[in-house]
C-alpha positions as CSV (number, residue, x, y, z in Angstrom):
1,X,88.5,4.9,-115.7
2,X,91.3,7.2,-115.0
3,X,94.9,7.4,-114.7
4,X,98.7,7.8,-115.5
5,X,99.6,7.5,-119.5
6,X,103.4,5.6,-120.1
7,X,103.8,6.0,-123.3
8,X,106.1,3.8,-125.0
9,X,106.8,3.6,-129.2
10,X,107.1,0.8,-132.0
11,X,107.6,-2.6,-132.2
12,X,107.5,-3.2,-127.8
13,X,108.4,-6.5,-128.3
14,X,106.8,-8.6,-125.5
15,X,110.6,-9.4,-123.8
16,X,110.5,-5.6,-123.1
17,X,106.9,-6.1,-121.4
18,X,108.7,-9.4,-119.5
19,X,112.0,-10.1,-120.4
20,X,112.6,-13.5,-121.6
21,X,114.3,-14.7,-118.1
22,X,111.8,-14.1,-115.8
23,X,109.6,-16.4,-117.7
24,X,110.4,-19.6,-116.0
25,X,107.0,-18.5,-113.8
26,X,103.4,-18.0,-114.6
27,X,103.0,-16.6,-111.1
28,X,101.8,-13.1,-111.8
29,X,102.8,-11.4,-108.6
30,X,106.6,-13.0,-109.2
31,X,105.8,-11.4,-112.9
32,X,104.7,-8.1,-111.5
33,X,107.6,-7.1,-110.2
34,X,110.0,-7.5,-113.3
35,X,107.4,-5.5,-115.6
36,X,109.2,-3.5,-118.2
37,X,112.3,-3.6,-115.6
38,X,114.8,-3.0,-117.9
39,X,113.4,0.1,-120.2
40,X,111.3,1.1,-117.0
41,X,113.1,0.1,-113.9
42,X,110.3,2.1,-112.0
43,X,107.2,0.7,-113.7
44,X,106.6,-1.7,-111.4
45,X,106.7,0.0,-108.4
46,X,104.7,3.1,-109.5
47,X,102.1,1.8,-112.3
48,X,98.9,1.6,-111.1
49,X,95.5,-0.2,-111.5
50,X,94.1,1.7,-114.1
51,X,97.0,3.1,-115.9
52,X,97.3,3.1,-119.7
53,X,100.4,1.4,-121.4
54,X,100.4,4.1,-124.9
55,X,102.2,2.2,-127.5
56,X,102.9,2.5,-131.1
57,X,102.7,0.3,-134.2
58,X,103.0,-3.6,-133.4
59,X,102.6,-3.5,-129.5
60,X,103.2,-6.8,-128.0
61,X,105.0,-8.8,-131.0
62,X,108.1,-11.5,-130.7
63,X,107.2,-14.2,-128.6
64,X,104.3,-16.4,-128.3
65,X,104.1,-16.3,-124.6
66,X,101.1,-15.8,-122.3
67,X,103.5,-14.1,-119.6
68,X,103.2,-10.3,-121.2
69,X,99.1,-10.6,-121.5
70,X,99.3,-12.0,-117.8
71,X,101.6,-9.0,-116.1
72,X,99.2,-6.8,-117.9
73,X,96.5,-7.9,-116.3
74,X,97.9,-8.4,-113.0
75,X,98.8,-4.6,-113.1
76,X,95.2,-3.6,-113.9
77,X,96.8,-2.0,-117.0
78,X,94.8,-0.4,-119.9
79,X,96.3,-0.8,-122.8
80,X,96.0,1.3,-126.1
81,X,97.9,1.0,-129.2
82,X,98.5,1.8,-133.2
83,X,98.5,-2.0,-133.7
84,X,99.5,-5.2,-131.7
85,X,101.7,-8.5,-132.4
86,X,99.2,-11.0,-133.4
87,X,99.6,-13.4,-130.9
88,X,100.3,-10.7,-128.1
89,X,96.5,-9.4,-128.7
90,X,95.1,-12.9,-128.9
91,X,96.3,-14.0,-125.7
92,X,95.3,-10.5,-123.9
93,X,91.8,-11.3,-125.2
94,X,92.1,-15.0,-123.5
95,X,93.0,-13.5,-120.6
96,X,90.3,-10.9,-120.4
97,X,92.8,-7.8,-121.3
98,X,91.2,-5.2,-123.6
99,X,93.8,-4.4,-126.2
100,X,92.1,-0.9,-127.5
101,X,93.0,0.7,-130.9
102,X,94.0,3.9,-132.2
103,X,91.7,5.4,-134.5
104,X,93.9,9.1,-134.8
105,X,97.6,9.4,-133.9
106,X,97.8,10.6,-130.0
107,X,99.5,13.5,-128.4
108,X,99.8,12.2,-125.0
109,X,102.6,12.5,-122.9
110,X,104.2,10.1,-120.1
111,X,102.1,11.5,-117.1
112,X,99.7,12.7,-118.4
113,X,96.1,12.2,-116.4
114,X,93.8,10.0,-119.2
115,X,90.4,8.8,-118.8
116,X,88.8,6.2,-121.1
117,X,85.3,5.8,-122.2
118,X,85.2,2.5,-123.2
119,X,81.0,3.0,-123.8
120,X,82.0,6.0,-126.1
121,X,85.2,4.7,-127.2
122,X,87.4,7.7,-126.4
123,X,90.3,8.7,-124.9
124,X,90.5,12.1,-122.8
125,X,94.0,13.8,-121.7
126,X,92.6,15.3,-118.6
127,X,96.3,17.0,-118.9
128,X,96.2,19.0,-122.6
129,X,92.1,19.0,-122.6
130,X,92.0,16.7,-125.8
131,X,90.1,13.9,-126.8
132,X,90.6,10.9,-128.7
133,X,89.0,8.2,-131.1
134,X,89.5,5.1,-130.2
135,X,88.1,2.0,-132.8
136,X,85.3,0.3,-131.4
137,X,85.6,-3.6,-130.7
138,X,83.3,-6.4,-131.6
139,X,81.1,-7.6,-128.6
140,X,82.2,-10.7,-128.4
141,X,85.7,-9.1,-126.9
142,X,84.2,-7.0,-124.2
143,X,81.9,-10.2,-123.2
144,X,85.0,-12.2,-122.7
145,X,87.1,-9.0,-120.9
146,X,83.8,-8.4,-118.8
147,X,83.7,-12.2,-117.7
148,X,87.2,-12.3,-117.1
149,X,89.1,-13.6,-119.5
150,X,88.1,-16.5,-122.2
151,X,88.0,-19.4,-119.9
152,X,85.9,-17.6,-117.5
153,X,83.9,-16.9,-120.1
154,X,83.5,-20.7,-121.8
155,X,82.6,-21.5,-118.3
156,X,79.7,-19.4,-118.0
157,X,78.2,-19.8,-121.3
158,X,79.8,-22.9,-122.9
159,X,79.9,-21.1,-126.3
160,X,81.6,-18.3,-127.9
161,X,78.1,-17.2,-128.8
162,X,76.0,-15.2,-126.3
C-alpha cells in the first residue's frame, strides 16, 4: 500500500481529527469533508485512500467519540503512530481501522511517498530510501480490520475467537 505521509505531532486530540461541532452527524461523507479542517484546511480535499496519518505520542486522545475512528476510515487512511488515546484505538479497531505502532522514531516528512508492509510490518519512505519497524499486532486485530470492522466481524463468526 502506497502513498502520501501527513505527519502530524503529540497529543492529536481527536477534536483536531473532527472538531467537536461537526459531530452532531455520524454520516461519514458529511464527516469527510471537515477532517482536520482547522489544522489542515486542505486535508480533506487532497488526502487520499491509502495515505498515512504519522502521528506522535497519544494519537487520538480527548473524547470518547466514534466520529474520528469513522472519518478515518471513510478516508481509506493508514494510520501509524508512537502511541494512541485509549479509547481512540479501541474504536478504530471496532470499526476495522488498523491503528499501527512505532517500533523506532521516524524520519518522514509531510509528502513523502511511504509504502507499508503490513505482512512484514515495515514502513518504507520511497522518498529518503529508509525503512521502518513497525510492532506487530495480535491476530485477532487484523481479523477484525480484514472483516471490516468488529461488527462485521461478530457477524461472520459469532465469536471473538477464530
Amino acid at each position: 500500500m502506497m502513498g502520501r505521509a501527513w505527519v502530524f505531532g503529540d497529543k492529536i486530540s481527536t477534536d483536531y481529527i473532527i472538531p467537536g461541532r461537526f459531530n452532531i452527524t455520524s454520516d461519514p461523507n458529511e464527516l469527510r469533508k471537515h477532517i482536520f479542517q482547522y489544522a489542515r484546511p486542505e486535508f480533506a480535499d487532497k488526502v487520499k485512500p491509502g495515505d498515512v496519518v504519522i502521528g506522535g505520542k497519544t494519537f487520538g486522545c480527548g473524547s470518547s467519540r466514534e466520529h474520528a475512528a469513522i472519518v478515518m476510515r471513510e478516508c481509506g487512511i493508514y494510520l501509524i503512530a508512537q502511541s494512541y488515546g485509549w479509547i481512540f484505538r479501541r474504536n478504530c479497531i471496532n470499526l476495522g481501522v488498523v491503528p499501527m505502532e512505532t517500533a523506532e522514531i521516524l524520519d518522514v516528512s509531510d509528502g513523502d511517498n511511504v509504502e507499508i508492509d503490513m505482512d512484514k510490518y515495515l514502513l518504507e519512505d520511497i522518498t529518503k530510501g529508509k525503512t521502518y519497524s513497525l510492532k506487530p499486532l495480535p491476530s485477532f486485530i487484523l481479523n477484525i480490520h480484514e472483516a471490516g470492522g468488529l461488527i462485521e466481524y461478530l457477524n461472520k463468526y459469532g465469536t471473538y475467537l477464530k
